[in-house]
BAVO-991426 format. One record per residue: residue number from 1; x, y, z of N, C-alpha, C in turn. Coordinates in steps of 0.001 Angstrom, whole numbers. Atoms other than C-alpha are relative to their C-alpha. Example, Ala and Ser with C-alpha at 12.3 -4.5 7.8 and 13.67 -1.06 7.14 Angstrom:
BEGIN
REC   pos      n.px      n.py      n.pz     ca.px     ca.py     ca.pz      c.px      c.py      c.pz
REC     1       890     -1190         0     12300     -4500      7800       900      1200         0
REC     2      -820     -1190       -60     13670     -1060      7140      -770      1090       730
% end
This chain:
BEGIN
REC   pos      n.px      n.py      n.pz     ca.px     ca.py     ca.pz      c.px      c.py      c.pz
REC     1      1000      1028       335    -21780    -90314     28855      -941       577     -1056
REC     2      1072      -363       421    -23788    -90082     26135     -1456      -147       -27
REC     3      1373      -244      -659    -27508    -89225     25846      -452     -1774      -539
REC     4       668      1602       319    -28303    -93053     24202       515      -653      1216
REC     5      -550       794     -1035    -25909    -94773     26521      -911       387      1955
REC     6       409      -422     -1226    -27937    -92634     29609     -1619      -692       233
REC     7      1703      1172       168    -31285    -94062     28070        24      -915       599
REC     8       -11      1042      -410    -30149    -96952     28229       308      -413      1169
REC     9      -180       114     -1790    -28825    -97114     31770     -1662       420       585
REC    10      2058      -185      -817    -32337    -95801     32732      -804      -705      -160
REC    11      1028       962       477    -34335    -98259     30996       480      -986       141
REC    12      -649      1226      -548    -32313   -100780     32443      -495       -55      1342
REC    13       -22      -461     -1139    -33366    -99532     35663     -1281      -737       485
REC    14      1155       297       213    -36036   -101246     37576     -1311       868       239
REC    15       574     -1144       103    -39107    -99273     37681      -645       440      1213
REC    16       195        70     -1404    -39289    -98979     41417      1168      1380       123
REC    17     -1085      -750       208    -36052    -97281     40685       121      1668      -548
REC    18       238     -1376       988    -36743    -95012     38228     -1486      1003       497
REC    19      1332     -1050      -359    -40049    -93842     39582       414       774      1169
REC    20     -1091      -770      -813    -37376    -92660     42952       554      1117     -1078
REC    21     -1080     -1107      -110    -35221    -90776     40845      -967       762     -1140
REC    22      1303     -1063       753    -38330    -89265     38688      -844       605      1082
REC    23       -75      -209     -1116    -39871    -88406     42287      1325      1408       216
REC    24     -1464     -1177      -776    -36180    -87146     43485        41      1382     -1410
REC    25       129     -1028       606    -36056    -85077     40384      -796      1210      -169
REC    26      1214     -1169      -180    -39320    -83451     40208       112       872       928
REC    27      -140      -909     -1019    -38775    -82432     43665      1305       674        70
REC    28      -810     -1050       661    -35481    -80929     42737      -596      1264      -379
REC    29       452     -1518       906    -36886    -78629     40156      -920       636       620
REC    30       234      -654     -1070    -39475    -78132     42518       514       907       694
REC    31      -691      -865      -750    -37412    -77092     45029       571      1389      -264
REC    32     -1002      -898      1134    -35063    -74932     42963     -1225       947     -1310
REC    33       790     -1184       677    -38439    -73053     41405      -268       495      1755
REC    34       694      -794     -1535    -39820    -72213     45283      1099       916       331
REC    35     -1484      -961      -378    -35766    -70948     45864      -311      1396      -604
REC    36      -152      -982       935    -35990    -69044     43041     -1337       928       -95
REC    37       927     -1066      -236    -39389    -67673     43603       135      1064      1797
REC    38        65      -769     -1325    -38658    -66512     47052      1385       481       266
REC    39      -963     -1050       -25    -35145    -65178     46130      -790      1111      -909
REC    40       865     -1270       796    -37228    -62944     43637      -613      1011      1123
REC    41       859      -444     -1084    -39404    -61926     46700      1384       773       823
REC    42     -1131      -773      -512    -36292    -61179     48317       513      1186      -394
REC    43      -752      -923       723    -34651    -59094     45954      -789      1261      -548
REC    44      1022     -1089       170    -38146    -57272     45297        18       792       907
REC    45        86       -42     -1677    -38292    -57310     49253      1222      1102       182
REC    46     -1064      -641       -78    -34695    -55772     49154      -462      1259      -607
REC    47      -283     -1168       910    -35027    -52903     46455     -1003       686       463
REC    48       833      -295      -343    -38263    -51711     48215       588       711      1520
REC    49      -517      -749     -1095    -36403    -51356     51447      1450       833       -63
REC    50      -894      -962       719    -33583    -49778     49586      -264      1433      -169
REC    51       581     -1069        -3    -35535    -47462     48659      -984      1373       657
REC    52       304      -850     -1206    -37193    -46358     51813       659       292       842
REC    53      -886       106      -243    -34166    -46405     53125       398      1444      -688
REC    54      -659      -796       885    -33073    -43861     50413      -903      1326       706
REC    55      1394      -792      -546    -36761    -41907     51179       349       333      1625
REC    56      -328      -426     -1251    -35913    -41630     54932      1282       513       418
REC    57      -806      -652      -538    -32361    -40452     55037        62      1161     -1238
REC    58       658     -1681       467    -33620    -37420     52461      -486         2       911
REC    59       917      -775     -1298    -36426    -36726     54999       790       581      1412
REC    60      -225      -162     -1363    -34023    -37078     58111      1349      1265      -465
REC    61      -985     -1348       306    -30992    -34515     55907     -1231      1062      -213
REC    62       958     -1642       528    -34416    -32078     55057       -54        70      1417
REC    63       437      -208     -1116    -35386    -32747     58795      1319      1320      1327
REC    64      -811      -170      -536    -32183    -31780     60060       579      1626      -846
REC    65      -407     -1026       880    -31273    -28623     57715     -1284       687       502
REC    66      1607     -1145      -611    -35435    -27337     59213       745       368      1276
REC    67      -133      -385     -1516    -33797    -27691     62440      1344      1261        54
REC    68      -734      -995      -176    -30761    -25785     61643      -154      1058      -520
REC    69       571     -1015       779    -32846    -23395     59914      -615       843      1497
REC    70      1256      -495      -630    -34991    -22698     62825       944      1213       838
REC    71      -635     -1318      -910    -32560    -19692     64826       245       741      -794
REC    72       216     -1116      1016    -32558    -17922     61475     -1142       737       -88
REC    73      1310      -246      -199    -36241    -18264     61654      -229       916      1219
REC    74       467      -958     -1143    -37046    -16842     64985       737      1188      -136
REC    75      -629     -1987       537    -34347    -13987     64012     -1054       514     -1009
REC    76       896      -931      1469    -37013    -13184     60968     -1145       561       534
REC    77      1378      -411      -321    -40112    -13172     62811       692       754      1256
REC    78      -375      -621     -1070    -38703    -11681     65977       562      1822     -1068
REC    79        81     -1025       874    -37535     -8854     63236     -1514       324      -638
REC    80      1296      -386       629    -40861     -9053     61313     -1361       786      1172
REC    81      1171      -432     -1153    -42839     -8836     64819       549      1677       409
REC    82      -521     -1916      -102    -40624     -5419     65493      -687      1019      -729
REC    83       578      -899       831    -41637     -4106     62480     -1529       223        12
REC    84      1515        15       600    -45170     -4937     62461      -676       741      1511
REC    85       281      -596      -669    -45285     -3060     65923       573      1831      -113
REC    86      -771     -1531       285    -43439      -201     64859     -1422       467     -1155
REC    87      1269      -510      1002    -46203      -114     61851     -1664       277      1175
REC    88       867      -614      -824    -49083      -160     64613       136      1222       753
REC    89       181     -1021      -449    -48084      2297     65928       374      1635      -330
REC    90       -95      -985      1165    -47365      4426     63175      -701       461      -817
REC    91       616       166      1270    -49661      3807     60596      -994       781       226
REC    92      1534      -434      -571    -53246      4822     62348       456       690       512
REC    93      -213     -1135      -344    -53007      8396     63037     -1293      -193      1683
REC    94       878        27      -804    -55255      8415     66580        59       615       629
REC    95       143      -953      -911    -56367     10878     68676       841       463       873
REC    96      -645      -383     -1556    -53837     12594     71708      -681       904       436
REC    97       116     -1202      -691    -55960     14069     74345     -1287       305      -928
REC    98      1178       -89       578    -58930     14112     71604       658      1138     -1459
REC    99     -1022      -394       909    -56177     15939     69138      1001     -1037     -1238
REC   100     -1088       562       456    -55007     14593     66225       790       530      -836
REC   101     -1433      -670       122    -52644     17391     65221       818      -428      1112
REC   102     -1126       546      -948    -51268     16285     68596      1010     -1087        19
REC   103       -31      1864       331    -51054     12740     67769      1242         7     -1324
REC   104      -646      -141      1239    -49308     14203     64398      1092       342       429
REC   105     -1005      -917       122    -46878     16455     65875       942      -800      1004
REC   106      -622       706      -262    -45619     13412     67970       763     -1072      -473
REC   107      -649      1025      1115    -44366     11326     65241       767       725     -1050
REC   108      -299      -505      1288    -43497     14063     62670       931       771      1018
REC   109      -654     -1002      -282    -41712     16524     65396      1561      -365       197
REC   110     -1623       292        -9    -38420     13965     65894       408       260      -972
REC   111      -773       339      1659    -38033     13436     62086       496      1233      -104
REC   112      -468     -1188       898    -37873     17131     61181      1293       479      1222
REC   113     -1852       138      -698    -35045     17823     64263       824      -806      -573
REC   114     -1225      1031       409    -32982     15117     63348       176       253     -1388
REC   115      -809      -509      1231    -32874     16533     59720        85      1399      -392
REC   116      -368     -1767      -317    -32559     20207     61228      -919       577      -542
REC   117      1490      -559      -270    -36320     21441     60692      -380       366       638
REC   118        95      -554      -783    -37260     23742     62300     -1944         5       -49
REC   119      1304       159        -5    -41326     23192     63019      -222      1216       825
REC   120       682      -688      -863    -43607     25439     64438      -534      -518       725
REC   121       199       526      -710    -45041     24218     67449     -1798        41      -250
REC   122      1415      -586       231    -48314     26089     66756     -1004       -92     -1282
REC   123       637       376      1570    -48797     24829     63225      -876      -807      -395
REC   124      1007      1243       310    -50357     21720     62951     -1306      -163       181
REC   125      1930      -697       334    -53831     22208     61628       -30     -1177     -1042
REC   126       252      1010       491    -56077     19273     60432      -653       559     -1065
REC   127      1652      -423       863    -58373     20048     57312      -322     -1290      -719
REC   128       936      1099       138    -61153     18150     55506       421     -1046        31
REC   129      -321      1032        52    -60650     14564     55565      -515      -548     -1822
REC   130      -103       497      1809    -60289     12824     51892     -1184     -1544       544
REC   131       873      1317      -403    -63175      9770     52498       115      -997     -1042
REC   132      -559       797       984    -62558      6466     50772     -1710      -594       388
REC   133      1744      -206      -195    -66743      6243     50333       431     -1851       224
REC   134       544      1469     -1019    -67589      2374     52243     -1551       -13     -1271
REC   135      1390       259       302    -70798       833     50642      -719       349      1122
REC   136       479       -79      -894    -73736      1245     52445      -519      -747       531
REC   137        19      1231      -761    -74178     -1739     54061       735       -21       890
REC   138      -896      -278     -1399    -70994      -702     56352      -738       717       561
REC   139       427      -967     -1139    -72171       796     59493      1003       -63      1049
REC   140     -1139       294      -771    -68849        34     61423       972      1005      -247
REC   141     -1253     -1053       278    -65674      1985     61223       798      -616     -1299
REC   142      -667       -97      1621    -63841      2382     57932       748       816       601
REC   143     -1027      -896       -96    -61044      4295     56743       159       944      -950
REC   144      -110     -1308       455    -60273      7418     56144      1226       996      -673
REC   145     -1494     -1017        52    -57532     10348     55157       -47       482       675
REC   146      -224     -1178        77    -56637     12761     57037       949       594        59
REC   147     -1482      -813       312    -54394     15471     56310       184      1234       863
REC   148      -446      -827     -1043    -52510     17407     58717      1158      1060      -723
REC   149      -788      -998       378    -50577     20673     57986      1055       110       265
REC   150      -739      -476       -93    -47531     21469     58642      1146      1506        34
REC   151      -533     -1018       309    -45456     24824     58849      1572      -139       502
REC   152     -1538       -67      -662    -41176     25469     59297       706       389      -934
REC   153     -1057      -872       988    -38194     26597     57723      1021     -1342        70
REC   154     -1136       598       457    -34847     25074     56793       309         9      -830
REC   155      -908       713      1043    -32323     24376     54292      -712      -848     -1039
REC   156       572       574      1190    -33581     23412     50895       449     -1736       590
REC   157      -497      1834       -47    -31626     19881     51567      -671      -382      1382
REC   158       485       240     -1227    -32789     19972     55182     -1583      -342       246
REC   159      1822       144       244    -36816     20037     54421       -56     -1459     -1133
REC   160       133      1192       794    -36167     17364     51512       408     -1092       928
REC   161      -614       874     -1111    -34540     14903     54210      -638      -100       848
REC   162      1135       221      -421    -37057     15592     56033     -1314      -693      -103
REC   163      1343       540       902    -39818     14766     53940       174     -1318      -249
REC   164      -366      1463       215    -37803     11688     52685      -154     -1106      1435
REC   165       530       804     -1445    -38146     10624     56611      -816      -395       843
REC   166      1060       828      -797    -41165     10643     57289      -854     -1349     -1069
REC   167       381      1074       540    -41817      8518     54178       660     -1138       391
REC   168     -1146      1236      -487    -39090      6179     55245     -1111      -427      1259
REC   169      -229       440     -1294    -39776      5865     58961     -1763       416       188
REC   170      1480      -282      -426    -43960      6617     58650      -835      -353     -1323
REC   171      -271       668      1284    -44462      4089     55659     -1835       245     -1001
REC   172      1341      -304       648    -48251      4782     55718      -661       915       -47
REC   173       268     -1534       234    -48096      8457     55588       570       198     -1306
REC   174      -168      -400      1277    -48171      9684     52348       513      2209       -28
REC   175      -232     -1503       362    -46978     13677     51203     -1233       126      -744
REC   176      1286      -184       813    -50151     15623     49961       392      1418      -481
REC   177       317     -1560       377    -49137     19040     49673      2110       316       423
REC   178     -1121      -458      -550    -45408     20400     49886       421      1623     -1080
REC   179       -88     -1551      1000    -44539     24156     49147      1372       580      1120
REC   180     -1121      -872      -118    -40890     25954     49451       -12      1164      -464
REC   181        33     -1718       611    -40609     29601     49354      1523       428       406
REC   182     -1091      -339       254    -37485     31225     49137        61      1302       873
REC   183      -286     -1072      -597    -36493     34056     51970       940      1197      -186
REC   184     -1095     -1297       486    -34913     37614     51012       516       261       811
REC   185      -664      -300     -1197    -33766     38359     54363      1216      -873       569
REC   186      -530      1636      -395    -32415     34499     54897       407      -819     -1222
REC   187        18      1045      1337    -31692     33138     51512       305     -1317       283
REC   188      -312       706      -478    -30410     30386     53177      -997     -1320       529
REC   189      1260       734     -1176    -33450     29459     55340     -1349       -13     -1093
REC   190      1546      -706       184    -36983     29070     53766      -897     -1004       586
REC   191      1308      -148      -619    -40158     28773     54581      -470     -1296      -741
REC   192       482      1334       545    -41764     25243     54440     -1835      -192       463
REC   193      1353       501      -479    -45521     24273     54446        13     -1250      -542
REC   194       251      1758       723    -46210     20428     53978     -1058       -97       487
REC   195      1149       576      -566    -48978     18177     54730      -238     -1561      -842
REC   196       416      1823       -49    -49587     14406     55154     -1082      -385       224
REC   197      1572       746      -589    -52260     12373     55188       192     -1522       430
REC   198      -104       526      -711    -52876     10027     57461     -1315      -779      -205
REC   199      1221       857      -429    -55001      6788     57992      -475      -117      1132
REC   200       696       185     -1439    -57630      7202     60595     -1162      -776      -276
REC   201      1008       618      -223    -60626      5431     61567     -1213       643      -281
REC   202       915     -1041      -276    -63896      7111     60751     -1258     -1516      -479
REC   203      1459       497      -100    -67626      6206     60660      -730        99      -843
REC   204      1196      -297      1592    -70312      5520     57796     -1266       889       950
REC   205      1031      -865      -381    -72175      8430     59196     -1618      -299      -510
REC   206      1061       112      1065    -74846      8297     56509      -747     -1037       225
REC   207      1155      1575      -373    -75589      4198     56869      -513       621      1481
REC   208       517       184     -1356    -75848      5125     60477     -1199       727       160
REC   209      1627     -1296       130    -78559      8122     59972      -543     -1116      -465
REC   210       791      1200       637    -80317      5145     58020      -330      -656      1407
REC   211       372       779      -775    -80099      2864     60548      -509       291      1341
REC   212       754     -1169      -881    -81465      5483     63389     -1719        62      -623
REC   213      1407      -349       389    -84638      6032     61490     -1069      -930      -179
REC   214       627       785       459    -85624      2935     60506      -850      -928      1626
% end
């Protein structure tokens, strides 16, 4: 049909008629915009929950990869907590008995056996302490050096293996002094003096005289 011939059928129409299917039309296009605005809404509606959708099964594969993480974890800290008791009770040189050559010669006397060192039992002699000076505003305990002596013999390789062990296995003892002498009688054997220093606890003497007087 063409568009004149459609005129004309319409304007033939009476206008009771035509004001129905101008009515029925409007509300058509009507209709068919509200569709079309609330499939939009939809399809916004959709891609929104698509996407949290997307957002929550990442979270629940990260959630799930923490969880199968976590018996690695407690192996680390259950290792880390070992160590960090093995360091307490290594690190801070402290009194045995009011001795802390004693205190020394209980941590240092396995290492040098086990790399065939022969220690003197009678050796271990403390001298001055190295002071890491505190402001004076500390009046509490600070820390200190001190260095403990050593005397023994062994095997050139046997005293180095030594030495290397207590740095290993006594991480916050440092070497301060190490002297090899060479035996004419024993060429074999010599004569070892070392000495470590050790972190102990000591006292701002000085603030404290201050704070006595005042």
């Amino acid at each position: 049909m063409k568009q004149a011939d459609f005129l004309s059928l319409f304007s033939g129409l009476s206008s009771s008629t035509r004001r129905v299917i101008g009515v029925t039309v409007i509300s058509l296009v009507l209709a068919l915009a509200l569709v079309f605005l609330v499939l939009i809404q939809q399809i916004k509606a959709a891609a929104v929950l698509k996407e949290a959708f997307k957002t929550a099964n990442l979270e629940l594969e990260q959630t799930y990869k923490n969880i199968s993480a976590i018996g690695e974890l407690r192996r680390s800290v259950d290792a880390a907590e070992r160590q960090l008791e093995v360091l307490k009770e290594t690190a801070v040189l402290e009194p045995l008995q009011g001795s802390y050559e004693m205190q020394a010669w209980q941590h240092v006397a396995p290492l040098a056996a086990a790399a065939g060192v022969n220690l003197f039992r009678d050796s271990p002699r403390c001298t001055s302490r190295l002071p890491i000076q505190p402001g004076e505003s500390i009046t509490g305990p600070f820390y200190t050096r001190q260095v403990v002596e050593f005397s023994g013999n062994g095997a050139y390789t046997q005293i180095v293996a030594f030495v290397e062990s207590v740095e290993t296995n006594l991480p916050m003892v440092s070497v301060s002094s190490l002297q090899i002498l060479g035996q004419q009688r024993t060429p074999e054997v010599h004569a070892m003096q070392v000495a470590f220093e050790w972190p102990v606890l000591s006292e701002n003497t000085a603030a404290m005289a201050k704070e006595k007087k005042k």
